[in-house]
VODORO-692443 format. One record per atom (N, C-alpha, C, CB): residue number from 1; residue in three letters; x negated, y, z negated. Coordinates in steps of 0.001 Angstrom, whole numbers, plus 500000, padded with zeros to 6 digits. Last residue first. Glycine has a CB too. Layout:
N
n res c1 c2 c3
NUM ALA X Y Z;
...
***
This chain:
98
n res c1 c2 c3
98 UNK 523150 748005 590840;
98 UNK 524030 749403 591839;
98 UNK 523179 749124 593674;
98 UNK 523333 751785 590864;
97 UNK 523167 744971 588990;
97 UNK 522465 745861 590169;
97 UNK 523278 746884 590655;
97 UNK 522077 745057 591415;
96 UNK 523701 744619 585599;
96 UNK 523942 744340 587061;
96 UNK 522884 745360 587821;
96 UNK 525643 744639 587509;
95 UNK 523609 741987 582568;
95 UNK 522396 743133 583776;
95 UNK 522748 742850 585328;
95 UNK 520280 742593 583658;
94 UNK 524554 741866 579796;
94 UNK 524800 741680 581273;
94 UNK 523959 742690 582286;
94 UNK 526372 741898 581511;
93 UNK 522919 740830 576588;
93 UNK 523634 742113 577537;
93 UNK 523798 741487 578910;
93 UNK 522580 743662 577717;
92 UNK 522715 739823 573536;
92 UNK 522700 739643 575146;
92 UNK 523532 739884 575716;
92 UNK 522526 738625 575667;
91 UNK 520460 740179 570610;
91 UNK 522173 740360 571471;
91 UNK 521541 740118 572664;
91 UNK 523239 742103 571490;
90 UNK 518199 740274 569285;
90 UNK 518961 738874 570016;
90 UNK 520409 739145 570284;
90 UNK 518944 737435 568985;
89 UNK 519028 742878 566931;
89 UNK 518192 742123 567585;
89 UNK 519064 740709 568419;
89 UNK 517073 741721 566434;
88 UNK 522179 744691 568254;
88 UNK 521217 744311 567271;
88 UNK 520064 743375 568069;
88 UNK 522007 743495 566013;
87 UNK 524279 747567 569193;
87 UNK 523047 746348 569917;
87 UNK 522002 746272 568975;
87 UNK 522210 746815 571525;
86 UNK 525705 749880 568524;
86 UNK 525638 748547 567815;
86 UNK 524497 747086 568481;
86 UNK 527337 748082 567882;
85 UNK 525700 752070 570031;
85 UNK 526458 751003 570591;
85 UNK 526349 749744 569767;
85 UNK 526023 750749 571979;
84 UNK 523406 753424 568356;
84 UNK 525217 753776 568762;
84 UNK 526109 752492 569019;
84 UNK 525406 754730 570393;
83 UNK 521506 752111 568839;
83 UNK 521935 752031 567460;
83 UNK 523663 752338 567155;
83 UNK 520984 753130 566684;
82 UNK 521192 752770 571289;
82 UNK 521316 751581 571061;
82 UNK 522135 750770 569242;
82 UNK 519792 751322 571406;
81 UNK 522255 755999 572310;
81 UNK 521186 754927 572213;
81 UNK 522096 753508 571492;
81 UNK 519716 755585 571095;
80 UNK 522825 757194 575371;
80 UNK 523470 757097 574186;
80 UNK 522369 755793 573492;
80 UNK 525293 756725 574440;
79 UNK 522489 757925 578087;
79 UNK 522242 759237 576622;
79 UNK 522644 758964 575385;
79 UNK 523062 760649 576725;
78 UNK 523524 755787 580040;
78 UNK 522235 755995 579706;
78 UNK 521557 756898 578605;
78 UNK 521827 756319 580708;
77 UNK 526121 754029 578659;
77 UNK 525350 754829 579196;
77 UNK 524254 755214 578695;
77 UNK 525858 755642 579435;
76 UNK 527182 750860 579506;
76 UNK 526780 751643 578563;
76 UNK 526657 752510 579309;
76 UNK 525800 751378 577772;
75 UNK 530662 749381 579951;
75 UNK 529682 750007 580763;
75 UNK 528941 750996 579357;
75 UNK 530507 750982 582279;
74 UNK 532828 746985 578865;
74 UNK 531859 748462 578288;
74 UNK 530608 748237 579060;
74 UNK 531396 748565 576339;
73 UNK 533367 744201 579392;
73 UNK 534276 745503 580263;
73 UNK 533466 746867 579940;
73 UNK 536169 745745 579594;
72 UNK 530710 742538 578381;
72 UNK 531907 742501 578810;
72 UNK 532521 743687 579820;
72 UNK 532574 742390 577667;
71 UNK 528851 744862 578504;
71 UNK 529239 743657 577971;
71 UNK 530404 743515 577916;
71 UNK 528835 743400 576912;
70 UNK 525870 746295 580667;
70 UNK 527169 746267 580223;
70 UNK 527542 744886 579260;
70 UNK 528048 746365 581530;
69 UNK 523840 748214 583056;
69 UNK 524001 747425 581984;
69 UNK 525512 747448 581142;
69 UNK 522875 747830 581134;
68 UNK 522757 748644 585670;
68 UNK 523784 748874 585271;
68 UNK 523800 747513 584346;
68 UNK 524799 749192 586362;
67 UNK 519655 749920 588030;
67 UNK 519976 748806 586652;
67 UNK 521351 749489 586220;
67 UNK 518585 748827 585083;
66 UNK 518744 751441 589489;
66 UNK 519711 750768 590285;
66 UNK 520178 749743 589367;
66 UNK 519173 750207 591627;
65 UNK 517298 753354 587969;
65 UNK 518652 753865 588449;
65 UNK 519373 752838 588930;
65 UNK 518601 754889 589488;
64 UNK 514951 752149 587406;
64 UNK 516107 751940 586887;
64 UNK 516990 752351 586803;
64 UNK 516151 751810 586252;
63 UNK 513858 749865 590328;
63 UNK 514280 750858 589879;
63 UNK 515294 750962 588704;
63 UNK 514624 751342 590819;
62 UNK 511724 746960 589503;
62 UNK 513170 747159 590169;
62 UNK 513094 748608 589823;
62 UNK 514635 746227 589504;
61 UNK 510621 744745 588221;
61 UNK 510072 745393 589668;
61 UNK 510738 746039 590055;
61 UNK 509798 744725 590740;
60 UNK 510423 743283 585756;
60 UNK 511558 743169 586871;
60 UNK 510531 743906 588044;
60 UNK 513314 744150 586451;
59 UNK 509701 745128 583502;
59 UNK 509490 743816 583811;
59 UNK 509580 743304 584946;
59 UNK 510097 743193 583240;
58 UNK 510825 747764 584759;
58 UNK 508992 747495 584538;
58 UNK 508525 745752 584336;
58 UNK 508396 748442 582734;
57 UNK 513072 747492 583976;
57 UNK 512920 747881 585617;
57 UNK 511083 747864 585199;
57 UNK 513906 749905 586359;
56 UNK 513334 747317 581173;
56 UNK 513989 746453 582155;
56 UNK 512980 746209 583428;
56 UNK 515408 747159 582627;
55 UNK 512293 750230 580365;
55 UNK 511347 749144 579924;
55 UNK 512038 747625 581103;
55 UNK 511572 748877 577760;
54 UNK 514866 751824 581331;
54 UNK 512978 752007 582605;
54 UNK 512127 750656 581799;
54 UNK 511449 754360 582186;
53 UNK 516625 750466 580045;
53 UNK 516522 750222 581511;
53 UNK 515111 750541 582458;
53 UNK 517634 751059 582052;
52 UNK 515657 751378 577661;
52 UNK 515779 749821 578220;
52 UNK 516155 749888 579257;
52 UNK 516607 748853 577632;
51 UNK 516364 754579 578542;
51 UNK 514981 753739 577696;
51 UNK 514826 752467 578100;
51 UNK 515103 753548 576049;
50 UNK 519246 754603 578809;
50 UNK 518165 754823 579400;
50 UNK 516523 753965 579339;
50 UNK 518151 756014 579017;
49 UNK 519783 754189 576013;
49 UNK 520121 752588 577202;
49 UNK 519085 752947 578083;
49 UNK 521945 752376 578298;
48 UNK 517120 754537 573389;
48 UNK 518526 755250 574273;
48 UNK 518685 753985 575143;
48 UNK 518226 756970 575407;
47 UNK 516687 753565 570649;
47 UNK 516186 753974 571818;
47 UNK 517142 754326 572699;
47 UNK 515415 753108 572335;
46 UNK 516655 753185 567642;
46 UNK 516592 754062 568165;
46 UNK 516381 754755 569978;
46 UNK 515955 754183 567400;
45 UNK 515805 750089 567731;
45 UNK 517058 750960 567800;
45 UNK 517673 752220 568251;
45 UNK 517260 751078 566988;
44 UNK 512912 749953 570300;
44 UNK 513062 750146 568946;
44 UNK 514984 750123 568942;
44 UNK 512125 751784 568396;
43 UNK 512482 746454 572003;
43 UNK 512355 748223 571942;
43 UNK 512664 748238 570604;
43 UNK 513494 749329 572949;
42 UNK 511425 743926 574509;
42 UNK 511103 744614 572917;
42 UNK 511088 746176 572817;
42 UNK 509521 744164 572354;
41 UNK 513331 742133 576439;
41 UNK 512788 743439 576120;
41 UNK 513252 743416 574738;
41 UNK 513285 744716 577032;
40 UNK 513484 739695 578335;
40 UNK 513611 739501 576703;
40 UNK 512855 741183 577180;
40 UNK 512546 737796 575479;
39 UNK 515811 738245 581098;
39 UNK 514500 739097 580601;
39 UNK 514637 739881 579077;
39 UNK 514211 740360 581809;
38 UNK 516248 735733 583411;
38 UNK 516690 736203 582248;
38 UNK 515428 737037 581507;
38 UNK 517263 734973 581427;
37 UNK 517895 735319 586604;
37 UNK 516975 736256 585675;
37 UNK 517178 736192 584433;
37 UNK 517054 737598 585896;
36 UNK 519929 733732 587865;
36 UNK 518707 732967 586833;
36 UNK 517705 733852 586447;
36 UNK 517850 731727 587533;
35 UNK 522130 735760 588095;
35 UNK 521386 735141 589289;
35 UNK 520439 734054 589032;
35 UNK 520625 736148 589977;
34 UNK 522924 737027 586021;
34 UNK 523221 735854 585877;
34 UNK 523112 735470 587471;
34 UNK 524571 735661 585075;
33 UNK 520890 738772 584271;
33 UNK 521498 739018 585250;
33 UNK 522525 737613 586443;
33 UNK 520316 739754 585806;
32 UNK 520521 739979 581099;
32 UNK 520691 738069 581798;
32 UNK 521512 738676 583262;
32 UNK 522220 736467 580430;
31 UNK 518292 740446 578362;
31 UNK 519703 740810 579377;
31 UNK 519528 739545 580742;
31 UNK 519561 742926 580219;
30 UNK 518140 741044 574991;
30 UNK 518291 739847 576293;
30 UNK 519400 740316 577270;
30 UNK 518813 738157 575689;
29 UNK 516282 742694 573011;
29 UNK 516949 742639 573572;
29 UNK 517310 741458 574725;
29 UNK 516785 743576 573716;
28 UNK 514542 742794 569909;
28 UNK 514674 742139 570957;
28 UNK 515703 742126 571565;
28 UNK 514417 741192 570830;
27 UNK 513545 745929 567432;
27 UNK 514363 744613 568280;
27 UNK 514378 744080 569324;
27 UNK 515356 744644 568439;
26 UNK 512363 747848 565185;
26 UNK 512199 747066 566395;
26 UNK 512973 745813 566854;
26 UNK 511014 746710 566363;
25 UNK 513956 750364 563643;
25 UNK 513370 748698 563735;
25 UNK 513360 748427 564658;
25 UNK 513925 747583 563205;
24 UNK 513202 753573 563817;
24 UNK 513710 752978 563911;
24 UNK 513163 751367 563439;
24 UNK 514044 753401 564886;
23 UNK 512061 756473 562937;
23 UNK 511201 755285 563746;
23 UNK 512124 754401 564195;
23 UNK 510107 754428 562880;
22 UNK 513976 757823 561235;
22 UNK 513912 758011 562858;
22 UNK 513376 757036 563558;
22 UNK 513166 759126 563306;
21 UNK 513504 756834 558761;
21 UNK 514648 756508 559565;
21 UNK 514928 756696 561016;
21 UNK 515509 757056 559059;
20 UNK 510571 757585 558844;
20 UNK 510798 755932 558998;
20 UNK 512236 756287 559397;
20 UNK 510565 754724 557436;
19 UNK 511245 760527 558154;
19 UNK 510552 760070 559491;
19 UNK 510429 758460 559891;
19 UNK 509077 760614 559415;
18 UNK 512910 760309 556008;
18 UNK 513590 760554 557268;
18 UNK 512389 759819 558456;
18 UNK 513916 762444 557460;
17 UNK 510903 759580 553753;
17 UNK 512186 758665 554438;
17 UNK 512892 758948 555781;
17 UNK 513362 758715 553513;
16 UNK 508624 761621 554308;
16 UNK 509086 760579 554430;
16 UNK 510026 759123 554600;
16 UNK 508840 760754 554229;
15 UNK 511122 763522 553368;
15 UNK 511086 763757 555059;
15 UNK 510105 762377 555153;
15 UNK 510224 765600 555805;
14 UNK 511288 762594 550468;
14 UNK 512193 762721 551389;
14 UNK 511721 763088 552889;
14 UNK 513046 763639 550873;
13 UNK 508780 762644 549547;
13 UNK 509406 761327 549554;
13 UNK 510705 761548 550580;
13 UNK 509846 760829 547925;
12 UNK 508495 766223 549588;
12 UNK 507430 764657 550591;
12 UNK 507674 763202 550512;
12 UNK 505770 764462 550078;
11 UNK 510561 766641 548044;
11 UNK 510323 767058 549211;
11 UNK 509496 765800 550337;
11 UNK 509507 768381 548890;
10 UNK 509419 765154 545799;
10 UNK 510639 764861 545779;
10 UNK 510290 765126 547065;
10 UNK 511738 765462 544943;
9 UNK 506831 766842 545785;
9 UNK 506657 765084 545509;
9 UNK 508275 765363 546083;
9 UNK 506227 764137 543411;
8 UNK 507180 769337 544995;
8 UNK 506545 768999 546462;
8 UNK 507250 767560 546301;
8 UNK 504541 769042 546712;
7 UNK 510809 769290 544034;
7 UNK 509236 769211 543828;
7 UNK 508321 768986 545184;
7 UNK 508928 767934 542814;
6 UNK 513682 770918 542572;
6 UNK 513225 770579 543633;
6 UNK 511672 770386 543524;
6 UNK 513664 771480 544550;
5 UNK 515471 770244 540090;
5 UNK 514518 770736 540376;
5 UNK 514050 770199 541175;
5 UNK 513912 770941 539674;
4 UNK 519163 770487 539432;
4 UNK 518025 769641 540041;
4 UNK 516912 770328 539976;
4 UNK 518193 769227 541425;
3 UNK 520673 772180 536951;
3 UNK 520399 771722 538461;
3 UNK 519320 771089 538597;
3 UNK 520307 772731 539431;
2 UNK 523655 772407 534529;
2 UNK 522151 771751 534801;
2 UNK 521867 771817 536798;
2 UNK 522223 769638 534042;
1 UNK 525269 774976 533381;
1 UNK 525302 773895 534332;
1 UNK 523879 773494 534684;
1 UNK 526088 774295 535586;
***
């Protein structure tokens, strides 16, 4: 039975690929608190909701415990990232206040 041979090179093309898959792509987010706030955050995919809510609450002036983000009826949460929930570039999210 034939096997693979493992190589530095093979090894170092591979955790290179992982470490770009971790980086993630960068995307634009829009959340729209529909008072006439509307605020464009640049994060990666990889980022948690958490994450866009402290980048949110830095545009804004606001705490980001008191940020509650959602679409439609799906409340996100804060330990789950973005890539989870499918939030691509130029989506637009609902931005409430607690």
């Amino acid at each position: 039975m034939g096997s693979k041979v493992v190589t530095r090179k093979t090894l170092a093309t591979f955790a290179a690929s992982r470490v770009k898959e971790e980086q993630g792509k960068t995307i634009e987010v829009v959340l729209n608190d529909r008072l006439g706030k509307k605020v464009r955050v640049k994060c990666e995919d990889v980022d948690t909701i958490g994450d866009l809510k402290k980048l949110v609450a830095a545009q804004m002036g606001t705490r980001a415990e008191k940020i509650k983000t959602q679409k439609w009826y799906n409340i996100y949460k804060d330990h789950i990232t973005l890539k989870d929930y499918e939030i691509h570039g130029g989506m637009g999210l609902e931005l409430y206040y607690n």
